[in-house]
N, C-alpha and C positions, 0 to 999 in steps of 0.2 A: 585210685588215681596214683600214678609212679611216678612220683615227684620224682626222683633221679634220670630215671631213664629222658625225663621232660627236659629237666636241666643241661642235655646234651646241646640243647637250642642256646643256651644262657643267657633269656629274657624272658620276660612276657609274666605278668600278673594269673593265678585261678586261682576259683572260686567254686565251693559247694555246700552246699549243704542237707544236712539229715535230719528228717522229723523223725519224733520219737513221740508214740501214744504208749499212755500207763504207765508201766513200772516196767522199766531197761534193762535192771540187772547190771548195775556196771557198765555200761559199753565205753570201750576206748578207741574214741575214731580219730581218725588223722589221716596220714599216709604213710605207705609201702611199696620198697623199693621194686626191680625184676628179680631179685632174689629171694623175696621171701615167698616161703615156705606156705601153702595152707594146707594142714592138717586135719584132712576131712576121716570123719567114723573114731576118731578118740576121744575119751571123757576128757581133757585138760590137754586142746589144744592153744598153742602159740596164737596169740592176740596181738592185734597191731600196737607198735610200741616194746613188746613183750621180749623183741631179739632186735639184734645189730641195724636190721632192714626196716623197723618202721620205726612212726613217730607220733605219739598222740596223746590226746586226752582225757583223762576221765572225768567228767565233769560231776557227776555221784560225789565223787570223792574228791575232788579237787584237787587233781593231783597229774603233771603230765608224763609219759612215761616216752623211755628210747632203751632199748640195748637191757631189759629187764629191771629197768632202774627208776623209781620214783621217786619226782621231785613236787614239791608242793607249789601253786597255782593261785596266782594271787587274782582272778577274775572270779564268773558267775559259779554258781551250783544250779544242777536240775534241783527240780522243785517235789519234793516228796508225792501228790495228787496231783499234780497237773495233769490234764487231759493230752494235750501236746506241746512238745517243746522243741524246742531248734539247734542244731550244735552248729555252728560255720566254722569252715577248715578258709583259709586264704594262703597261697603261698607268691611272692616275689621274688624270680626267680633272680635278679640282676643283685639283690639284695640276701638272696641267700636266706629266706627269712619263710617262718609259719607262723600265724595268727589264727589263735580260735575264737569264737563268739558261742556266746549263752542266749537264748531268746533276744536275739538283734544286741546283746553288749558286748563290745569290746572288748578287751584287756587292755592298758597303756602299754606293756611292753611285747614283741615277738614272744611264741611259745620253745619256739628253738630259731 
C-alpha cells in the first residue's frame, strides 16, 4: 500500500491487514512509499521500514522501524506458537498518522 503516493488526496482513513500462520521470521509490515526499491534475487534485501521510503513494524520484536532505524513499541508482541495472528496497518490521512494492531489490539498512541 503507498501511503505517500495516496496522501496526494489528503484525506480518507485505510485499513489492512496480514495473517500470519507459524513462525514469521521477523516480518516488518507497514507501508511503502513509490520510491522504494524491492530488491528481488539478493540474500539481505531492503525490508519495509529498512530505508527512507517505508514505515513499519516488527511486532517479533517490538519494535518499529523508518529510514533503517529502530524504535521500541509499546503495544502487542506475536505469540511465539500461535497458529495464526493478525498485524493491522491503519493510516489517516488528514491526520498524518499509522496505527498498528496485534491480534485486534491497539496501541494508545500512532506508530508514526
Amino acid at each position: 500500500f503507498g501511503y505517500p503516493s495516496s496522501a496526494r488526496c489528503g484525506s480518507g482513513r485505510y485499513y489492512y491487514e496480514l495473517e500470519l500462520y507459524g513462525k514469521a521470521g521477523a516480518p516488518q509490515v507497514g507501508l511503502v512509499s513509490e520510491d522504494f526499491e524491492q530488491l528481488v534475487g539478493v540474500q539481505k534485501p531492503e525490508g519495509v521500514g529498512d530505508d527512507c521510503y517505508g514505515w513499519a513494524l516488527d511486532a517479533e520484536h517490538v519494535e518499529l522501524w523508518h529510514a533503517g532505524v529502530a524504535s521500541c513499541w509499546g503495544g502487542g508482541t506475536l505469540k511465539a506458537e500461535s497458529k495464526k495472528q493478525v498485524i493491522g496497518v491503519a493510516v489517516d490521512l488528514a491526520e498524518r498518522e499509522v496505527w498498528f494492531s496485534v491480534n485486534g489490539i491497539w496501541h494508545d498512541e500512532p506508530g508514526f
